[in-house]
N, C-alpha and C positions, 0 to 999 in steps of 0.2 A: 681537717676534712679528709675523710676517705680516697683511696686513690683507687681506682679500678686498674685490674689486671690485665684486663686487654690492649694490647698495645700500639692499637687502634687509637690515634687521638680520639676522645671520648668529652662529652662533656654530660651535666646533671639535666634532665629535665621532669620537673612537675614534683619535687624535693620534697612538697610538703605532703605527698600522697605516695607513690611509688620509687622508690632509691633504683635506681637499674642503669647500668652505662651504655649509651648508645653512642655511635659514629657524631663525630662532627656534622654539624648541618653541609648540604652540598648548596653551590651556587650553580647555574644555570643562567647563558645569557648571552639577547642575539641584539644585537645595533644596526641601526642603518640598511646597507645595502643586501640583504644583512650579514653580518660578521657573526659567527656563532665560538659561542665559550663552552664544555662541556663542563660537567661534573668534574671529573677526572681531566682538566685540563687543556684537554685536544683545542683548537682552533683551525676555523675553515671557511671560508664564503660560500655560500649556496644560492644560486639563481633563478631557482626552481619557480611554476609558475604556478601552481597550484594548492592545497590546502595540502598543511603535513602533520601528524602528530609530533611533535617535541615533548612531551612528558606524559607519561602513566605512572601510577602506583596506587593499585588497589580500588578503590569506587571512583577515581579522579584520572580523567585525561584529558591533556591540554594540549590544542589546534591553533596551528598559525597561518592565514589565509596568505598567501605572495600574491603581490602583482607585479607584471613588468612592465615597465613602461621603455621603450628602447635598449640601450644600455644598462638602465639599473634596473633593478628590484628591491620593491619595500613590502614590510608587512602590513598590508590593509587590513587588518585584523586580528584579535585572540580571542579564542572559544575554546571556554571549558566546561565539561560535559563532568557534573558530581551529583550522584547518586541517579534521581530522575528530573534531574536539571538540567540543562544548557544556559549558560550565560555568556554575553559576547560584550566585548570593549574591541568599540572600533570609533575612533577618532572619539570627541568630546561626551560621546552617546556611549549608554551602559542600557542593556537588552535582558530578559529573562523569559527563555520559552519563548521568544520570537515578538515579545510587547516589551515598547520603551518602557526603561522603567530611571527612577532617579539617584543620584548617589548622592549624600551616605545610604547604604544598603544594609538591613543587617534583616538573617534567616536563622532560625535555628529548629534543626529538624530531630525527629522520634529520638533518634540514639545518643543527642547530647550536644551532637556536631553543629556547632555555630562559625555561620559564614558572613562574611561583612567586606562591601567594597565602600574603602572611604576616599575622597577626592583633596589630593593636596596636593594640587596642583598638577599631578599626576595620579591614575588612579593604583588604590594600592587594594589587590584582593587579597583575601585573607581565610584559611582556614583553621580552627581550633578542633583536635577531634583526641577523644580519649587523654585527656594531659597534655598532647601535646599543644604546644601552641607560640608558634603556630607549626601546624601539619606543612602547609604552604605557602608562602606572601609573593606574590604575583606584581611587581611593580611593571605597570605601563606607561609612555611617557606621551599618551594620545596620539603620537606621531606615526614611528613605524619599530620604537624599540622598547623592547623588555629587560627584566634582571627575574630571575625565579630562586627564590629561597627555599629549600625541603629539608624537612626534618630528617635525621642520621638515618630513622628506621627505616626508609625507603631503600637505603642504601644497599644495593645488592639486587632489585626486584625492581628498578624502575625501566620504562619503555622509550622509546624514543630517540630524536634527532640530539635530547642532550646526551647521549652516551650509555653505557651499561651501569655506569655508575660505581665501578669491583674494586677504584686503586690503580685499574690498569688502562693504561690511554691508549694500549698497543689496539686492544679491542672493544675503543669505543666508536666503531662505522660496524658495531655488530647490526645486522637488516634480523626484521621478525621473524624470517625462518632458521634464528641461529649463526649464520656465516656472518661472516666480516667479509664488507665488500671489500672490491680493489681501486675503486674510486670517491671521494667526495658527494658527484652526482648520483653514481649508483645507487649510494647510501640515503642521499637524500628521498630521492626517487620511491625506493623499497617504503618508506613513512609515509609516501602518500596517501588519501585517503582512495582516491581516485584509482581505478587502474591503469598499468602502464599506459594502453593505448589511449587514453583520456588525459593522461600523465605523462606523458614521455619526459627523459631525463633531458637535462641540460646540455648545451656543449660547455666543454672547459671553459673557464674563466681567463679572459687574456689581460695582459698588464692597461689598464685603462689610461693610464698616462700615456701611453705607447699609442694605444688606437685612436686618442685624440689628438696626438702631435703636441704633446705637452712634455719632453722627456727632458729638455732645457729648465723647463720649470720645475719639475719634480724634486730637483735636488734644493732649490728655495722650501719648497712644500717639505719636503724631510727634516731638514732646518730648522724650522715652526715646529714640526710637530718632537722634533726631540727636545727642543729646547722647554716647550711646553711639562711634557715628561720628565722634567731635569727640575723645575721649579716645586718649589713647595713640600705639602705632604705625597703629590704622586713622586717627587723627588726620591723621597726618601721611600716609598715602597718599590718604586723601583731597580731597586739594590737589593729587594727580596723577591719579589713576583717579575718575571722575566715581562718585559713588555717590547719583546722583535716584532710578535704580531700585528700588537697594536701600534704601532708607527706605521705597518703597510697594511693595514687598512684603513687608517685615521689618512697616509698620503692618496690613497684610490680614491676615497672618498671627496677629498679636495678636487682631485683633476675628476670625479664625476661633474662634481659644480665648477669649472673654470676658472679655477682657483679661489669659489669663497672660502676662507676658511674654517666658517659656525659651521661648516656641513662635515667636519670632523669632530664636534662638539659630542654626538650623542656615543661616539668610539671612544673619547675619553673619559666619558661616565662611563663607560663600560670597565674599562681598565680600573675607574673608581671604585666600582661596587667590588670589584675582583683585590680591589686592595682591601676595603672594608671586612671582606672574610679571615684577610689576611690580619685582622686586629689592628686595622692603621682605620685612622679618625679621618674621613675623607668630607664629613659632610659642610656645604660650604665651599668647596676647592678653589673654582673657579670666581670667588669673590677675590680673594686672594695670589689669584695666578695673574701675573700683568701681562703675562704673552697671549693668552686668551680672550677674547669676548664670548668667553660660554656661560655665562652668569646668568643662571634658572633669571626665568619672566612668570609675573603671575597674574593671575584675573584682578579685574580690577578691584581694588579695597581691601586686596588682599595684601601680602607683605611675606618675601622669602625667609625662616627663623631655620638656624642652622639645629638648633633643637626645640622642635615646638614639640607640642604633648601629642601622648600614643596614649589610646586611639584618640583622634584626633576630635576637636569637640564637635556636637550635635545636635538637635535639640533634644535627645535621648540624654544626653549628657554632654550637659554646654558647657564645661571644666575642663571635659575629656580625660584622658588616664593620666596616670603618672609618668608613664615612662616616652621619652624621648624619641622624636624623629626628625629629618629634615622634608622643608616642605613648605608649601603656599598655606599661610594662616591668615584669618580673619584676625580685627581689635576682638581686644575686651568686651563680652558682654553680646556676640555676633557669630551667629555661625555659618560654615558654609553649604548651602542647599543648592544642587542642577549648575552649582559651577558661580554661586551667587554670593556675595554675603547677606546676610538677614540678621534682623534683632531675634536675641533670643527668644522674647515675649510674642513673635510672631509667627514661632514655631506651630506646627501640627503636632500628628502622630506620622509614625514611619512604620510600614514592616514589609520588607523585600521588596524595597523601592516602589513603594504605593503610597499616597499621603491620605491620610483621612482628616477631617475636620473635627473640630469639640463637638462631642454627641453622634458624629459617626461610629455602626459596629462594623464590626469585622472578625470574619476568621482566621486563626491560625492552623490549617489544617495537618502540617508536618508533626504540630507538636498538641494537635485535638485541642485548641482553646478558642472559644468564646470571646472576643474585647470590643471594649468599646475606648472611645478616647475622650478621655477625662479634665485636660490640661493641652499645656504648650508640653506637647511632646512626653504626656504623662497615659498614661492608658490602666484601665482595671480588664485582668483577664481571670478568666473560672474556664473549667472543663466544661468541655461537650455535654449536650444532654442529648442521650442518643432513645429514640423510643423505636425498637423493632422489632415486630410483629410478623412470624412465619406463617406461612399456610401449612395444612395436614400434614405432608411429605416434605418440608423445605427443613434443611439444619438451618441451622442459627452458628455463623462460623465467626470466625476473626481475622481478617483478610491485613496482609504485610500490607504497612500505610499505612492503613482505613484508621479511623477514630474509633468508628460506630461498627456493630457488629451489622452486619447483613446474610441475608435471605440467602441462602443456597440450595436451587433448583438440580437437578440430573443431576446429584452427589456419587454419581456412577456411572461411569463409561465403557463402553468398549474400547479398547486400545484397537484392536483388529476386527473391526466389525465387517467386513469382508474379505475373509483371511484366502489366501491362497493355498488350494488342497489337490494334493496331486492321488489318485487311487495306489493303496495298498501300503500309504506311510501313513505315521502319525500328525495330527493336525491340532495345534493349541489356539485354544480359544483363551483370552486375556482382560480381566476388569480391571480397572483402577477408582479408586475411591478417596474421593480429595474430600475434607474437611472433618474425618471423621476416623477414630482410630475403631476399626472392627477384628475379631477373628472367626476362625474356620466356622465357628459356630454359628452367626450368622449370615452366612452366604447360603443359599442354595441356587444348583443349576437346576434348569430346565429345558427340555426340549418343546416346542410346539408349533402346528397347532395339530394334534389335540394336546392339551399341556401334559408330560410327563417327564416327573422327576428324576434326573440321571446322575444324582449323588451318587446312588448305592452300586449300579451293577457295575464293578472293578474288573471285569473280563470286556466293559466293551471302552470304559472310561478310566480316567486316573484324573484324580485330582490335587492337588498342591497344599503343602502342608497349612498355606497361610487360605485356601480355598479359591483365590482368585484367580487360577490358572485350571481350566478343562481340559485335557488331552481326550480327543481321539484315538484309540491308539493304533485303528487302522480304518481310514477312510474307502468306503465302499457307496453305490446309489443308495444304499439303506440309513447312513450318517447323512444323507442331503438335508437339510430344511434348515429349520430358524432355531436357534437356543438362544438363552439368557440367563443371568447372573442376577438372582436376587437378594439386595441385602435388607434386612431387616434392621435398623437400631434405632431402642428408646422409642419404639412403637411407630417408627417413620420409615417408608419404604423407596428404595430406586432402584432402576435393572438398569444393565446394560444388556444390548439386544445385537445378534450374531445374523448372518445367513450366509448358510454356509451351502457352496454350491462345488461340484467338479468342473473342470475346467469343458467346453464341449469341442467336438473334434465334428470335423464334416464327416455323414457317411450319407451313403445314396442309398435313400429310402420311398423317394418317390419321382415321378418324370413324368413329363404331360402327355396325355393322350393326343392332341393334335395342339401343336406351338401356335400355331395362329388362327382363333376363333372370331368366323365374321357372322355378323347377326344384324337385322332388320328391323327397326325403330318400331318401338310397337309390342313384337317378339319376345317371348323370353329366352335369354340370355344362358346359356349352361355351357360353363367352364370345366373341363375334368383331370384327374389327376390318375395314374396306376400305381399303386403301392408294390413297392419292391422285395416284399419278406421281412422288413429288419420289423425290430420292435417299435412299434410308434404311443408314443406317453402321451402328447398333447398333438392339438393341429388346430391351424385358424388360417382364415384365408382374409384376405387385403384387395382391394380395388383402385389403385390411382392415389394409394397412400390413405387410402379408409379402409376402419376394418368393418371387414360384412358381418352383419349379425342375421341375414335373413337367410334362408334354407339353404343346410346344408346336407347331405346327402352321406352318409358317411358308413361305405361298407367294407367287408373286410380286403375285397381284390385290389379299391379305391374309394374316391372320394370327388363330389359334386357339388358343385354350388351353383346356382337356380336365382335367378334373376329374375322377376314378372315385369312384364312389360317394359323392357330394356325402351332408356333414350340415349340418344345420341351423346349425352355428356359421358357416357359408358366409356367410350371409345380411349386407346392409352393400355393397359395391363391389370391383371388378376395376378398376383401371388399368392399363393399354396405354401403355408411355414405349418412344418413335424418338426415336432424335438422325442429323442429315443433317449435310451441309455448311454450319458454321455454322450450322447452325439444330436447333431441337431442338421435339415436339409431343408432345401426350398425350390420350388419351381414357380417361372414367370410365365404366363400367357399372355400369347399380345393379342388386344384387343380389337377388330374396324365393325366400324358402323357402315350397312351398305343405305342406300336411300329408300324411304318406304314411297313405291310407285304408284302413282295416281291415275286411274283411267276414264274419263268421261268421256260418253260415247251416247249419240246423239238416237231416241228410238227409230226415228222416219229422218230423210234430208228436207223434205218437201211436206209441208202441210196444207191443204185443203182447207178452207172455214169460209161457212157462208154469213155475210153481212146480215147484221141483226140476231144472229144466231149466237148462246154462250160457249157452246163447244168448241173452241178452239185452244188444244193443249198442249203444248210441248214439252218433251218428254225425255230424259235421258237417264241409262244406269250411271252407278259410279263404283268404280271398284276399284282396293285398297291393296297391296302385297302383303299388308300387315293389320294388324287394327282393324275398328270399326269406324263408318264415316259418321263424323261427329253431329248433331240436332243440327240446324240451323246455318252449317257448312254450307249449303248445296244454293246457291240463287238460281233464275233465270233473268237475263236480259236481252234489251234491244239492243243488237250492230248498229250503229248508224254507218253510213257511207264510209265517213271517215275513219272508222276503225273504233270511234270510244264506244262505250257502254252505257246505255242508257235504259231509265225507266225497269230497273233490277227490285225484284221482289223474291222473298224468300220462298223456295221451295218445297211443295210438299214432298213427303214417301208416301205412298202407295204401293203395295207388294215389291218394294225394294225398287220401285222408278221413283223418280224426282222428276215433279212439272210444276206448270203454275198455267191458271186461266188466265184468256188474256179478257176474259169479261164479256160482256155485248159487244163484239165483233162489229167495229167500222172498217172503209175503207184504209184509215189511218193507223190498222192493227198491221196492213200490208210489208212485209220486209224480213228480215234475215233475225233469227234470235239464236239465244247460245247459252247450254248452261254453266257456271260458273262456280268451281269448290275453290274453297278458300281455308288455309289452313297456315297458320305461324306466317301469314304474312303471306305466302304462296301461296297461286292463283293458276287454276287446273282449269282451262278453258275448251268446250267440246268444238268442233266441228260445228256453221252454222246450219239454220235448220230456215230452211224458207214456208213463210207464212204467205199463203196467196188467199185473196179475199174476191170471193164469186157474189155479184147478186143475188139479190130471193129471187129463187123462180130459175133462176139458169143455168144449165150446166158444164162448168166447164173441161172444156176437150182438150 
């Protein structure tokens, strides 16, 4: 066999495809409280309370959720984030995209990369990508600890709380911007996903045997835990893989629990898995270790095999692989589903922890297929059938992901479609064009409106060799308005569209003739403005936050605006807006409404009428400050004694008086009457007018 030159331990992988020497796999791995292992060796407790990243490399990065409870901290969670997935293992529950899903899991998406979490008794995630395979194996122990396996090629380019991953442990507390903290916490802290203030870093870690008054007992506790370390195959790796760490953290962990011992159990699988890299056969240990009670527990009907089959069986494949692992297995002929055992014969279908029934379809949309399920855990699958139909102007594109082609609308954009133009520099206007490769030859600009093509004149324009870049090359009021970028291709069109404006500066160009105009309901209303000399381009005037559209007066010294028959909801402000060259100015008037005055005034005080006689009429003007008095405003009534109004009938005009007969004149016509305008509710009442009623035949003196 070939030996690689790098002198790099190196091993082969994907042999029967690609010959190439990569770095040794790296391990990666946190326990308990937790205790973390790096790449390169490093070890350190971190207390932190928040979500951190611990690994990156390339489309894959992996999140470990802390929580603290008092004294300790465990990891309530691992979330990893590959490609456009998110998957979460948090205690016996496996998630994808934020819906329970079931484990065995298995996904395999467009480029190859097939991912699978299978459950033996611990969940074990998995990725295979390009050869490798795996890329990563993620072992969880549902609790609150991990072991992370990566392939050699990461090595050099990975992120995280497990280290740089270089060789060198000096600078594995490297933080994201480069530096090597000077702390533990710092370092941790720097990974959070959180920011600092959401985040704050820890205080140092204190001897926990100490803070519990356990320090009598701690050396029992050291005791156990070396002696443990001294036994078996951690014995014997322990003469190669230094394990100082792991005794003081396997003892904190004890005096966290008050001395149970299993609560040092998941520190010594840790030191397991760390010897396992080291080429020592660990699996099993603690069947074998008599100082321990750490001896793996499994779901019921299951059975701990110290080399059961990789991958492990399914109803995909209820044999399972060939090659070996340790782990919680179902009998013969059973496999395990949601943490269960089942008959094989009682399998489904599975795909990214979904079950379908015989004769359920389903999509595979990562990898564009069509299945149905056929069997116990048997499925027929075919490609997509995609039918898509554009409209006139839409490409027909092939979108990353997508199975099916789809419809592409506004294949053209403005990048700067209100770009920032200063007078007398140059100003670029910017397309972009997604879905579609074009050249110079099909673009043209345009100015409008009115449309004019601005390809050609190179004294006012410059355009880009690839045609999607328009310079101005000196912005002036004459470059103001709208442009756009037309592309033509394969007989389908889209612009992108500009407006391009100068920036406006205040100047005084106009100021009110009198700031406070008061006017009388009724009236019209005229607001004015005096123009100051500058150049004025537009002008519009505003009332109370409306704009007026009714007469506007507009001469060249000023400018008017004419209200007909102003009402009182008038009342508030008129603004006057000019815009000039580059520059733009406004004046406010303020608005009062004064009241329109009402005067009823009585012709005679004293009326004469003789009994039996019609002529008896009383009679009163009415006059308005404003307006005209309305039809049917005007009554006449009786006073009574007491002041109310009685026997009110409406009023004639006559040459601009208002009366009313009181009819054939009885005694009973005798008394006090009054005319009455009525308007929005208000009641303009004259002066009374006395009615005295005389005999026939008598005259009174």
């Amino acid at each position: 066999e070939e030996e690689c030159e790098d002198p790099t331990p190196v091993v082969w992988f994907n042999d029967n495809c690609v010959k190439t020497c990569v770095p040794e796999a790296g391990l990666c791995s946190a326990a308990a409280d937790p205790h973390y292992k790096t790449f390169d060796g490093s070890e350190f407790a971190f207390k932190g309370d928040c979500k951190y990243n611990f690994f990156g490399c390339g489309e894959i990065k992996m999140f470990a959720d802390h929580e603290k409870d008092k004294a300790s901290t465990k990891t309530k969670y691992i979330e990893i984030a590959f490609k456009t997935d998110v998957y979460k293992l948090e205690g016996n529950t496996v998630s994808l995209n934020g819906d329970e899903v079931i484990a065995p899991l298995h996904k395999v998406y467009k480029d190859g990369s097939a991912l699978k979490i299978e459950d033996v008794g611990q969940f074990v995630f998995s990725i295979v990508q390009d050869g490798k395979d795996p890329l990563v194996e993620l072992t969880w122990d549902k609790v609150t600890s991990y072991n992370l396996k990566v392939h050699g090629t990461c090595k050099g380019s990975s992120t995280g709380m497990c280290g740089k991953w270089n060789g060198k442990a000096k600078d594995d507390m490297t933080m994201p911007d480069g530096e090597v903290a000077e702390s533990v916490e710092a370092f941790g802290t720097a990974w959070a996903v959180d920011d600092e203030d959401e985040c704050p870093a820890p205080p140092p870690i204190p001897d926990i045997c100490e803070d519990f008054g356990l320090m009598t007992e701690k050396v029992g506790y050291q005791e156990h835990v070396v002696a443990v370390l001294k036994a078996g195959v951690l014995g014997q790796c322990s003469k190669v893989v230094d394990n100082s760490e792991t005794v003081n953290a396997a003892v904190q962990e004890i005096c966290l629990c008050f001395g149970d011992k299993n609560c040092a159990c998941p520190v010594f699988n840790q030191f397991a898995a760390a010897c396992d890299a080291a080429e020592f056969n660990t699996a099993g240990w603690a069947l074998k270790n008599k100082n321990t009670e750490c001896a793996p527990s499994c779901p019921d009907g299951s059975t701990f095999r110290v080399a059961g089959p990789k991958p492990a069986p399914s109803c995909s494949k209820p044999k399972g692989g060939r090659k070996t692992q340790k782990g919680c297995f179902c009998p013969e002929g059973q496999v395990m589903e949601g943490g269960k055992c089942i008959a094989a014969e009682d399998c489904v279908c599975e795909y990214a922890g979904q079950r379908f029934d015989i004769g359920d379809k389903y999509d595979k949309p990562d990898i564009c297929q069509s299945c149905s399920c056929v069997g116990s855990g048997d499925e027929k699958c075919e490609d997509m059938q995609c039918n898509t139909e554009c409209t006139e102007n839409e490409l027909e594109v092939t979108a990353d992901g997508e199975c099916c082609t789809k419809c592409l609308a506004n294949w053209v954009e403005a990048v700067n479609p209100k770009p920032d133009a200063t007078v007398s520099e140059p100003l670029a206007l910017t397309c972009k064009v997604t879905g579609v490769e074009v050249t110079a030859d099909d673009i043209k600009w345009v100015q409008f409106a009115p449309e004019v093509d601005v390809s050609k004149p190179k004294r006012i324009f410059e355009i880009s060799d690839d045609g999607l870049v328009l310079t101005i090359k000196n912005m002036n009021e004459m470059r103001v308005g709208n442009y756009k970028c037309v592309v033509t291709k394969d007989d389908k069109v889209s612009e992108g569209v500009f407006e391009v404006l100068l920036p406006i500066v205040h100047e005084d160009l106009i100021e009110p003739v009198q700031e406070t105009v008061q006017f009388i309901e009724g009236k019209d209303l005229v607001v004015e403005v005096k123009k100051l000399g500058g150049t004025i381009t537009d002008l519009s005037w505003e009332c109370n936050g409306v704009k007026m559209e009714q007469k506007i007066v507009n001469k060249k010294t000023g400018c008017k605006l004419v209200l007909k028959g102003a009402t009182a909801d008038m009342a508030g402000s008129c603004t006057c807006f000019v815009r000039g060259i580059g520059s733009q100015d406004s004046a406010e008037i303020k608005i009062e409404a004064q009241a329109n005055e009402v005067t009823v005034t009585p012709l005679k005080k004293k009326i004469s009428c003789t009994e039996g006689k019609k002529k008896c009429n009383p009679k009163c003007s009415v006059t308005m400050t404003a307006g005209s008095v309305a039809k049917k405003s005007v009554k006449v009534c009786k006073l009574e004694d007491n002041g109310k109004l009685s026997k009110c009938k409406a009023a004639k005009v006559r040459k601009g008086k208002y009366g009313k007969s009181l009819g054939k004149v009885t005694a009973a016509s005798a008394g006090n009457y009054v005319c009455v305008h009525s308007d929005n509710g208000v009641d303009t009442i004259s002066d009374p007018m006395a009615v005295v009623v005389k005999p026939a035949g008598k005259i009174l003196i």
